[in-house]
C-alpha positions as CSV (number, residue, x, y, z in Angstrom):
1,X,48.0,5.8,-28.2
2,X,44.3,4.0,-27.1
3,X,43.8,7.3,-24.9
4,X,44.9,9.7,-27.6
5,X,42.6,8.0,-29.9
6,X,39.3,7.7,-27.3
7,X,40.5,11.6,-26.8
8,X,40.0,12.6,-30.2
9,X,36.8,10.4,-30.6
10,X,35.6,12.2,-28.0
11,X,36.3,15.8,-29.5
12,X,34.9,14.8,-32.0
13,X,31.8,14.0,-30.8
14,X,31.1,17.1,-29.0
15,X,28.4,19.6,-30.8
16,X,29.1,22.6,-31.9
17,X,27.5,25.4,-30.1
18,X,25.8,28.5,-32.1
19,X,23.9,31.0,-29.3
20,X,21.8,33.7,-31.0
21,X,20.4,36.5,-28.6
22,X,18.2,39.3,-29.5
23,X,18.2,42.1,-27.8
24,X,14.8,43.0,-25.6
25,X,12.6,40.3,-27.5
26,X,9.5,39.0,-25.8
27,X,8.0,36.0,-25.2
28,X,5.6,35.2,-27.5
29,X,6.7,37.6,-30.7
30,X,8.3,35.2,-33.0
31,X,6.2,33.3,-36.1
32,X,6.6,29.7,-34.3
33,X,4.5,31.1,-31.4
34,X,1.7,32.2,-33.8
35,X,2.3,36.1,-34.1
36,X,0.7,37.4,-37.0
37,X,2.7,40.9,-37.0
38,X,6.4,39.3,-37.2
39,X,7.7,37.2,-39.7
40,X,11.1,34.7,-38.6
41,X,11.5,32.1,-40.9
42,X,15.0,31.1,-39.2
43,X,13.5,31.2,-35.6
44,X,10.7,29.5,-37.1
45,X,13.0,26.5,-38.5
46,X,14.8,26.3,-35.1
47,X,11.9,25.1,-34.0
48,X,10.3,23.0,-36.4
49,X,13.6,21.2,-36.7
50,X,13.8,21.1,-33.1
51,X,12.1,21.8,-30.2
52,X,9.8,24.8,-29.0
53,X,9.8,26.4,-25.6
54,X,7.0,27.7,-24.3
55,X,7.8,28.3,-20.6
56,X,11.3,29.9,-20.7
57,X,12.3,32.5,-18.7
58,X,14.9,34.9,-17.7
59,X,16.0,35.3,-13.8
60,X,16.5,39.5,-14.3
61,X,14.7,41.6,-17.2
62,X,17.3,43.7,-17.9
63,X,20.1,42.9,-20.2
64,X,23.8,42.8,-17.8
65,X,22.0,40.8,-15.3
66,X,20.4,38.6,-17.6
67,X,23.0,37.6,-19.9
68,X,25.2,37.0,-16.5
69,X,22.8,34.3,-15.6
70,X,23.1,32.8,-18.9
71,X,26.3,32.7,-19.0
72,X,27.3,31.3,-15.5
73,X,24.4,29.1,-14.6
74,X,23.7,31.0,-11.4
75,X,20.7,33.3,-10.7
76,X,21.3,36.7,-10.2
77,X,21.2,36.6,-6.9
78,X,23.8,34.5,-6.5
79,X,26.4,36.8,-8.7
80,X,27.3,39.5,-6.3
81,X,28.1,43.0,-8.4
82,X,26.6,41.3,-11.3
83,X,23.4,41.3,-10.2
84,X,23.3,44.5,-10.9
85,X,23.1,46.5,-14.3
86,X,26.0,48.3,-15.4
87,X,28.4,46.8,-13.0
88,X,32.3,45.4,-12.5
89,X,31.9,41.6,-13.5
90,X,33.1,39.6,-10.2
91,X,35.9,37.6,-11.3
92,X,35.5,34.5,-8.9
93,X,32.2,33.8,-11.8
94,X,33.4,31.9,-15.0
95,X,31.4,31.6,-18.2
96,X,30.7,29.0,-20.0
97,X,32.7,30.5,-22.9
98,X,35.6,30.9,-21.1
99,X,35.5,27.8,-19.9
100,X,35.4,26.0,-23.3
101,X,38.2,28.5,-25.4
102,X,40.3,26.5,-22.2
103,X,39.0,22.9,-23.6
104,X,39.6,22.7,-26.7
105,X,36.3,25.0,-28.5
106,X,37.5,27.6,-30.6
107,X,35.3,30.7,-29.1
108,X,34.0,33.9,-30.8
109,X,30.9,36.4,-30.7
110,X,29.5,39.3,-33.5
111,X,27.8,41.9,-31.6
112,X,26.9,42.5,-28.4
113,X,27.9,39.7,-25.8
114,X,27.6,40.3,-21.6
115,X,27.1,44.3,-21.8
116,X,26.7,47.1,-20.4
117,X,29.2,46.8,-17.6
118,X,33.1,46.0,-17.3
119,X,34.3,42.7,-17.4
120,X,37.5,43.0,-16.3
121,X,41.0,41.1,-16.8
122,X,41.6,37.7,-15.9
123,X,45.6,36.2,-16.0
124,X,46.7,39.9,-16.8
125,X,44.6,39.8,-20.1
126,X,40.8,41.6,-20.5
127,X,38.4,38.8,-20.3
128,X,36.1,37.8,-23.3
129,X,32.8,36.8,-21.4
130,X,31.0,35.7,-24.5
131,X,34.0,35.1,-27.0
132,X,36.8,36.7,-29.0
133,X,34.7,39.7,-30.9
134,X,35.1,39.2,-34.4
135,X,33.3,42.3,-35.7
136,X,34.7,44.0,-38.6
137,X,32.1,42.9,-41.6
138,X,30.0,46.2,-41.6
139,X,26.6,46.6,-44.2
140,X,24.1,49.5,-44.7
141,X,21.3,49.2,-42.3
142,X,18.1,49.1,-43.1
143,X,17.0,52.0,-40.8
144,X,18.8,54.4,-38.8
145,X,17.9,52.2,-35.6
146,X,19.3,49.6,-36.7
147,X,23.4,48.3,-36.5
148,X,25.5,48.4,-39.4
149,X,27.0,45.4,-38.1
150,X,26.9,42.5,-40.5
151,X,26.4,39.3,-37.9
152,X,26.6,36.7,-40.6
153,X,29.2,37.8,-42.8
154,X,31.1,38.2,-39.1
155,X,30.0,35.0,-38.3
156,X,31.5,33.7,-41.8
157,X,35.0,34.7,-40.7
158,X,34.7,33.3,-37.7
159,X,34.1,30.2,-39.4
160,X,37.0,30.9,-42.1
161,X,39.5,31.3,-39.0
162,X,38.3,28.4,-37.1
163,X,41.2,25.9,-37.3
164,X,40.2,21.8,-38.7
165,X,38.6,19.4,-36.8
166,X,38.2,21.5,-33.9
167,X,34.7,22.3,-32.1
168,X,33.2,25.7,-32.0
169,X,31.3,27.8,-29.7
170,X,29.9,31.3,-31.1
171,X,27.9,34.0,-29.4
172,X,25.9,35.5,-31.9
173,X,24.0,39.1,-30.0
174,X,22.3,41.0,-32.1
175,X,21.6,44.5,-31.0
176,X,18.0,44.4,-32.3
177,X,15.2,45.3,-31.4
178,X,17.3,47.5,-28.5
179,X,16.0,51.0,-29.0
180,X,16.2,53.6,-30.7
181,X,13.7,52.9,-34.0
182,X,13.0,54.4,-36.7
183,X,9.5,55.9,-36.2
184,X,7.4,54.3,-38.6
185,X,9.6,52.0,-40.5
186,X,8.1,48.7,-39.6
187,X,4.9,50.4,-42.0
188,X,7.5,52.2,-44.7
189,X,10.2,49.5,-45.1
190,X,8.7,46.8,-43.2
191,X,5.5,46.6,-45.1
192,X,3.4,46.4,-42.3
193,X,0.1,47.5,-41.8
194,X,-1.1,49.1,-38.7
195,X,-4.4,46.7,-38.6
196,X,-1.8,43.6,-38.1
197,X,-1.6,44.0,-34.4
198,X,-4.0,41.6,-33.2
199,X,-3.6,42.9,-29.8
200,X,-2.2,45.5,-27.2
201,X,-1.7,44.9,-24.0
202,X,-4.2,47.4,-21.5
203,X,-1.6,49.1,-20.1
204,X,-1.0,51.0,-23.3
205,X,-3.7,53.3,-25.5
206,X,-4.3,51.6,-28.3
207,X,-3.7,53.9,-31.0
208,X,-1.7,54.4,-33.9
209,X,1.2,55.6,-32.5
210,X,1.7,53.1,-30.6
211,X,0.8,50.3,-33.7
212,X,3.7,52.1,-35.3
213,X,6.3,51.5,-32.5
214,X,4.7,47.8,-31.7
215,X,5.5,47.1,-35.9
216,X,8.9,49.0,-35.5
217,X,10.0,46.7,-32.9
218,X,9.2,43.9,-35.0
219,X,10.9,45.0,-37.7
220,X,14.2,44.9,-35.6
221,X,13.4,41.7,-34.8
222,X,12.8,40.3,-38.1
223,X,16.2,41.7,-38.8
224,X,17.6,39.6,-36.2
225,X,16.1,36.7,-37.5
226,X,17.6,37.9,-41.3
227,X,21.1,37.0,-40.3
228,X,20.1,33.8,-38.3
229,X,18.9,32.6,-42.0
230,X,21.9,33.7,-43.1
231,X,23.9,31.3,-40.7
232,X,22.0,28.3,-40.6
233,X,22.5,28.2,-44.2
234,X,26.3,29.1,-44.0
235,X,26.7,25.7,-41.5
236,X,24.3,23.8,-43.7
237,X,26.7,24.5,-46.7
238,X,30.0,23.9,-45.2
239,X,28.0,20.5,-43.3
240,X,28.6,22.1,-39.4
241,X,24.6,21.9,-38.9
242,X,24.0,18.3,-37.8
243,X,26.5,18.8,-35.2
244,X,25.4,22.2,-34.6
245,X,23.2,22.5,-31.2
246,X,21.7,26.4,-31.9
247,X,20.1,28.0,-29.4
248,X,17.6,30.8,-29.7
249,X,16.6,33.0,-27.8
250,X,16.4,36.7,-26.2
251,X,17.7,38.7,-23.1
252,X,14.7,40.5,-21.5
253,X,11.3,41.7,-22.3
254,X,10.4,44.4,-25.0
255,X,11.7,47.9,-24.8
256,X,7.9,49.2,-23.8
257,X,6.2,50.6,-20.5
258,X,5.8,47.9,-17.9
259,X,8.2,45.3,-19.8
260,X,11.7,45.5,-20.2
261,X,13.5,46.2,-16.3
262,X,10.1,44.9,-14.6
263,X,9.3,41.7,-13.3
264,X,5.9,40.5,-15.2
265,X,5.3,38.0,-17.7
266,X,5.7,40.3,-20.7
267,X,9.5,41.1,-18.9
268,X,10.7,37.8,-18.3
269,X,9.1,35.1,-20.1
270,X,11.2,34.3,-23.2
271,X,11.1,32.9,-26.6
272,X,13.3,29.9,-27.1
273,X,13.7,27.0,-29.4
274,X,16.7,24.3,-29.9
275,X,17.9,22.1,-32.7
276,X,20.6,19.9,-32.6
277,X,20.0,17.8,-35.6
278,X,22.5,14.9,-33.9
279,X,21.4,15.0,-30.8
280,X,17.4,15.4,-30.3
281,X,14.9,13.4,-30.6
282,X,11.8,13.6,-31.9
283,X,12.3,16.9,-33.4
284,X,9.1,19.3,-33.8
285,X,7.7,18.6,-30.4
286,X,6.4,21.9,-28.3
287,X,7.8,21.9,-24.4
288,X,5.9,23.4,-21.9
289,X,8.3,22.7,-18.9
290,X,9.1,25.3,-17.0
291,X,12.8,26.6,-17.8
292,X,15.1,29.1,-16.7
293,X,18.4,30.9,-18.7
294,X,20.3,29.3,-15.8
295,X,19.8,25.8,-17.3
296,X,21.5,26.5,-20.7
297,X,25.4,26.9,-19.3
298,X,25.1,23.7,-17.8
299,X,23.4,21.8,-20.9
300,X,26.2,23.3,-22.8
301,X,28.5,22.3,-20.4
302,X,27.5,18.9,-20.5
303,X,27.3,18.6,-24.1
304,X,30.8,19.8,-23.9
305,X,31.9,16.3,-22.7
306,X,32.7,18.0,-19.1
307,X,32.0,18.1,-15.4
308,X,30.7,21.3,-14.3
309,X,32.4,20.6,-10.8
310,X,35.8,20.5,-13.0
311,X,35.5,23.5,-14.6
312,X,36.3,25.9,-11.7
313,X,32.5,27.4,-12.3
314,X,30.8,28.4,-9.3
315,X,27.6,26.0,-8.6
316,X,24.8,26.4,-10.5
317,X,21.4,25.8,-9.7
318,X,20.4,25.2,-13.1
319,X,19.5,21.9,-14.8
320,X,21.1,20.6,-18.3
321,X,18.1,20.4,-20.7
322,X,19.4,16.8,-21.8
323,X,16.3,15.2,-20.4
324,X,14.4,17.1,-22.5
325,X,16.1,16.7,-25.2
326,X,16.7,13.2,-25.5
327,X,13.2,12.6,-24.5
328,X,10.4,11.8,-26.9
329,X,7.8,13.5,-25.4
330,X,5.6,16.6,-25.8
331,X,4.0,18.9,-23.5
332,X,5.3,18.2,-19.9
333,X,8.2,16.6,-20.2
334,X,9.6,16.4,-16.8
335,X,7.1,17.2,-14.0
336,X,10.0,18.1,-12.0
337,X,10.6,21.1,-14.2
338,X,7.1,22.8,-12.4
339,X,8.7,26.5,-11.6
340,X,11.2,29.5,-12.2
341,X,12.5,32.0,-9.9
342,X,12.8,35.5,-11.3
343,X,13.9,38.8,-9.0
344,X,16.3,42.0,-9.7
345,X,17.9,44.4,-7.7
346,X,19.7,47.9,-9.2
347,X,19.3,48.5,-12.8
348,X,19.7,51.7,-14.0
349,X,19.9,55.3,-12.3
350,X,17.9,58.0,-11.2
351,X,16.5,56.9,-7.7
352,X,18.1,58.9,-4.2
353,X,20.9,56.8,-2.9
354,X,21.7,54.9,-6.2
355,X,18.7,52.5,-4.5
356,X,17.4,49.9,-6.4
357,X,14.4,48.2,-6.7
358,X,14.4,44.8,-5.0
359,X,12.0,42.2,-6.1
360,X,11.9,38.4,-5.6
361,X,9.5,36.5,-8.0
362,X,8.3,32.6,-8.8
363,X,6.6,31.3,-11.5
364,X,4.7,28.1,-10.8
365,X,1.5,26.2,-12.3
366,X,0.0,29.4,-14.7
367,X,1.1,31.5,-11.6
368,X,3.5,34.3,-10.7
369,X,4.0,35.5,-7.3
370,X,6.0,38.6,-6.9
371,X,7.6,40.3,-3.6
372,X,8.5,44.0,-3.6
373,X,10.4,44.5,-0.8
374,X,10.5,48.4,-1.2
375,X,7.2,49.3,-2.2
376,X,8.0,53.0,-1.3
377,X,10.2,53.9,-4.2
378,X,9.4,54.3,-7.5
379,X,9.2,51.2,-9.2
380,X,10.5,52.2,-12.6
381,X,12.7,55.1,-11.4
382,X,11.7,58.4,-10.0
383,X,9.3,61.1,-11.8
384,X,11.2,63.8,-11.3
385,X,14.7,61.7,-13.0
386,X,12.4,60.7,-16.3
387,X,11.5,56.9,-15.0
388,X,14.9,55.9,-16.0
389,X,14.3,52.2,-15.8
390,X,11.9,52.5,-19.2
391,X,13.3,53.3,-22.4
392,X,12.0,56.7,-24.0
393,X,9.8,55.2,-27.2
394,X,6.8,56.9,-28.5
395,X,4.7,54.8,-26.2
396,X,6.0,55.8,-23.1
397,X,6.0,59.6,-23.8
398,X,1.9,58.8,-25.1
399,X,1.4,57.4,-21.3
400,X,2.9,60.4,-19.5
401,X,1.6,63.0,-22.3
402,X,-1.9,61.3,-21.1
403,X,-1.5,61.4,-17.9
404,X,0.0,64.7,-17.6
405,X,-3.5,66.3,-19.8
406,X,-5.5,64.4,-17.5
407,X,-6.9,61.7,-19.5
408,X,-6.6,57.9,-18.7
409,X,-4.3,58.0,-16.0
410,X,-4.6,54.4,-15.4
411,X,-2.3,53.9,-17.7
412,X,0.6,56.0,-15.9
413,X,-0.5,54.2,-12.9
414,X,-0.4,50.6,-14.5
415,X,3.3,51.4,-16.3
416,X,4.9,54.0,-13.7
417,X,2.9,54.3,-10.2
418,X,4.5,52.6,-6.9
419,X,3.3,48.9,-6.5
420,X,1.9,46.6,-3.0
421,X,4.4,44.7,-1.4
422,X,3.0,41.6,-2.6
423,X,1.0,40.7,-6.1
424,X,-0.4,37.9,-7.7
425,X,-1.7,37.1,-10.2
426,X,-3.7,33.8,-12.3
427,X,-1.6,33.9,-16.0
428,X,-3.9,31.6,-17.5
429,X,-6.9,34.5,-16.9
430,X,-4.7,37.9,-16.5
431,X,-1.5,36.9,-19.2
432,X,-1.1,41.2,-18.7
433,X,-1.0,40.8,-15.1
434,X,-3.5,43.4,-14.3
435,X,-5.5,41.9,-11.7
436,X,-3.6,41.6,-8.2
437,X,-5.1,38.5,-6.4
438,X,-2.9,39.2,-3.7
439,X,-4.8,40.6,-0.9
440,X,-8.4,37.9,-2.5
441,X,-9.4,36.3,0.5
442,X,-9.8,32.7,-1.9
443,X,-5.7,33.3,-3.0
444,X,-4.6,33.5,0.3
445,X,-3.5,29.7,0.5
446,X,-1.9,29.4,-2.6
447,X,-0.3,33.0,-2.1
448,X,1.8,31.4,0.9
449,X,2.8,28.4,-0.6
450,X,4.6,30.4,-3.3
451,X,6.2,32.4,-0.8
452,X,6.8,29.7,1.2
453,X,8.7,27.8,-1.8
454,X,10.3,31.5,-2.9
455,X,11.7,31.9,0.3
456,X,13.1,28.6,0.7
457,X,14.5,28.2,-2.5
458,X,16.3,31.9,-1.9
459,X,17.7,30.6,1.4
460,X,19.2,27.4,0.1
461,X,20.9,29.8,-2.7
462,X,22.0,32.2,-0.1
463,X,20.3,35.3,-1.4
464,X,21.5,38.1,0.9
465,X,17.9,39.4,0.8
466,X,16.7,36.5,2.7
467,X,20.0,36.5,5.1
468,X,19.1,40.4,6.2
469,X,21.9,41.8,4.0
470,X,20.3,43.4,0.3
471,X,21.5,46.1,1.3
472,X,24.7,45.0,-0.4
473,X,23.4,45.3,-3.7
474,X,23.0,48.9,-3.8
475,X,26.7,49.3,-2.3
476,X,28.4,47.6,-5.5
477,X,29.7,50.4,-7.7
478,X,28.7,51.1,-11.2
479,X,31.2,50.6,-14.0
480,X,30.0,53.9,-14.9
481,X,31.7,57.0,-13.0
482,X,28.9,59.1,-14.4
483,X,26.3,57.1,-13.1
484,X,26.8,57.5,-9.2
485,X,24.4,59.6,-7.8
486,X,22.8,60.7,-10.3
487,X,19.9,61.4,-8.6
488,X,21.4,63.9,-6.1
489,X,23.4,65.3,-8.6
490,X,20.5,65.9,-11.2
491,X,18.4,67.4,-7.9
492,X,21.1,70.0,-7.0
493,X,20.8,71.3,-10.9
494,X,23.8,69.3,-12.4
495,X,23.0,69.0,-16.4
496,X,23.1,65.4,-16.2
497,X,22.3,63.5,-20.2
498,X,20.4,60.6,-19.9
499,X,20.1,59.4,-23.4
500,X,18.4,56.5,-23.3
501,X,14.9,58.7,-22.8
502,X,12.6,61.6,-23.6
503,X,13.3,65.0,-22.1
504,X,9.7,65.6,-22.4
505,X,9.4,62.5,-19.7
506,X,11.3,64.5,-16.9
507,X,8.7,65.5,-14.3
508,X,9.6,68.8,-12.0
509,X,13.0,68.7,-9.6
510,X,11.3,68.2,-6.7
511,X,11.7,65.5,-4.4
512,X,9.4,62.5,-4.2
């Protein structure tokens, strides 16, 4: 009877967990971070109630691969197949999720959870990576971009269903700001103006169409943040918040030229704030410790009352954030917490041989070193296959329209051209990573300790890139049949449909 009662004490005890993921949000475009073009009250609260991050990042800009890490704690690297984007899930790699519907949490999601790819069946069943959907609460969108899906009211039944006394972990993925918009809604319904942008990056014109897709991004986002409102006040009501840690955050970089599917700050730096009303101290304080998605599934986990070495999970190299957040200090919390490891391998189609494009990165001390270790292909996809690994948006068509009437072709070669096999660069002076220090004669010290620590780190987690064997990546399937060599396929004059872009941004069939 004394360990049935320390048992339920202990259940208890344990937080709820509420995760809320935009989809291809950067790092810094939410209100808390001082952005004068977005407005996200509930973001905004999240972090004025608890804690701001302003040094979180994703191991993979692109969204299969990055949600993978978050979910199991392991850097992309480490996930065989699921490196990858679009791929067959490995099954030896549990999630957090999964882990907790089998101790005691009662586990759902609205939206989209780990996606695109196929995640397979586990015990003869299809396995819920993120949680059991609940997804039937539908509302009129405000634009045609965006989902009809009604996250809150989804997340209300999920909260109707969930039985007394019992913990809960919910996945809450919004499909906003994913592509497509609706040109020029962020102005009409949005009530934007185009003079709010305080500032594009160099490697796009500035003009006004691309103010109008900048503010129609935002407007996605702001609709994101809409039903986050929605639910902190739904837990506040029912009195789930105190107990509540919520987590929010994105999945990769903005759907834009040289973002989303790279490997720069603008692709893999991430907003993030916590609150746990119960559990953190000194609420309000801004962290600038260096954190990566693969420390959240092991915060949870701990949180979650258990051992990560008990829960069949593969190791993790990640970090539970309890220091920080039972700390009561600002700024630098844990010196310890000095860098992140970033890289990708395949994401989507439309290079010869279903290649890749292999990249090892490290973030340390205002710095990023990058290694491309194909510098021959085409770093966002080949010309001739539309630059498959960027979205088709109004500003990438303005890049190659640009480019292709002669005019400011730095800006094709900035977003699209092929890339050194190192690059560097200073963040505190070049946040748009423009200037490559890599081959300055005064970086030349500091470039090799970053490799140097890259390279180590990649061995201890037994990258096959470092062991001789990448190659492997670009042998694991895609989920998608239609997807396999696409490039040769599209080349021979297959009429191959790549949605997800322009057909004006299709260069000539001819080989590159």
């Amino acid at each position: 009877m004394l360990f049935l009662a320390a048992a339920a004490a202990v259940a208890a005890a344990r937080p709820n967990i509420l995760l809320c993921i935009a989809d291809d949000a950067s790092y810094p475009h939410m209100g808390a971070y001082g952005c004068p073009w977005v407005r996200t009250p509930g973001f905004d609260r999240v972090a004025r109630e608890g804690l701001l991050f302003t040094r979180a990042y994703t191991p993979n800009a692109k969204c299969a691969p990055s949600r993978s890490c978050l979910l199991t704690g392991r850097n992309s690297w480490q996930l065989k197949a699921a490196c990858n984007h679009w791929p067959y899930f490995p099954k030896e790699f549990l999630t957090y999720p999964e882990v907790l519907a089998e101790r005691g949490y009662f586990v759902g999601k609205t939206g989209k959870g780990w996606a695109p790819g196929r995640p397979g069946t586990r015990g003869g069943k299809p396995r819920r990576l993120a949680g059991t959907p609940f997804d039937r609460r539908k509302a009129p969108p405000p634009t045609r971009g965006i989902s009809s899906a009604d996250y809150a009211a989804n997340f209300k039944d999920f909260l109707d269903a969930k039985p007394p006394g019992k913990p809960f972990c919910f996945w809450y993925g919004a499909r906003e700001p994913h592509r497509a918009y609706e040109y020029g809604s962020g102005v009409a319904k949005g009530g934007k103006r185009l003079d709010q942008v305080d500032r594009l990056p160099p490697y796009w014109p500035d003009n006004e169409t691309i103010r109008n897709d900048v503010l129609d991004y935002a407007f996605e986002i702001e609709h994101f943040d809409s039903h986050l409102v929605r639910m902190l006040r739904l837990l506040e009501e029912r009195g789930e918040l105190q107990n509540t840690l919520v987590i929010v955050t994105s999945d990769n970089g903005m759907p834009f030229p040289r973002a989303k599917g790279q490997e720069y700050e603008i692709s893999n730096h991430m907003p993030l704030a916590v609150m746990w009303k119960a559990g953190i101290r000194n609420p309000g304080r801004v962290i600038d410790d260096y954190v990566s998605f693969i420390d959240i599934a092991p915060t949870i986990i701990e949180l979650a009352g258990l051992a990560w070495d008990q829960t069949g999970m593969a190791p993790s190299p990640g970090r539970s954030l309890t220091d920080i957040f039972f700390s009561d200090k600002a700024g630098t919390v844990n010196p310890r917490r000095d860098h992140v490891l970033i890289g990708k391998e395949r994401h989507d189609v439309g290079r010869p041989h279903d290649w890749g494009y292999p990249i090892r990165g490290i973030f340390e001390d205002g710095l990023l070193y990058i290694r491309n270790f194909e510098p021959s292909r085409w770093p966002a996809g080949n010309p001739e296959t539309g630059y498959l690994n960027c979205d088709g948006s109004p500003a990438k068509t303005q890049v190659l329209q640009l480019r292709r009437q002669g005019k400011n072709a730095r800006f094709w070669t900035l977003c699209f051209g092929k890339r050194p096999g190192e690059e560097l660069y200073d963040l505190r002076a070049d946040p748009d990573c423009i200037r490559n220090l890599a081959a300055n004669p005064a970086w030349q010290a500091r470039k090799a300790a970053l490799r140097d620590r890259l390279f180590a780190a990649l061995r201890r987690q037994g990258d096959p890139r470092m062991l001789g064997r990448g190659e492997v990546f670009e042998q694991y399937p895609y989920a998608n049949e239609k997807d396999r060599n696409f490039y040769e396929r599209y080349m021979k004059g297959e009429k191959l449909r790549a949605g997800w872009v322009s057909p004006s941004d299709f260069e000539p069939r001819r080989p590159e």
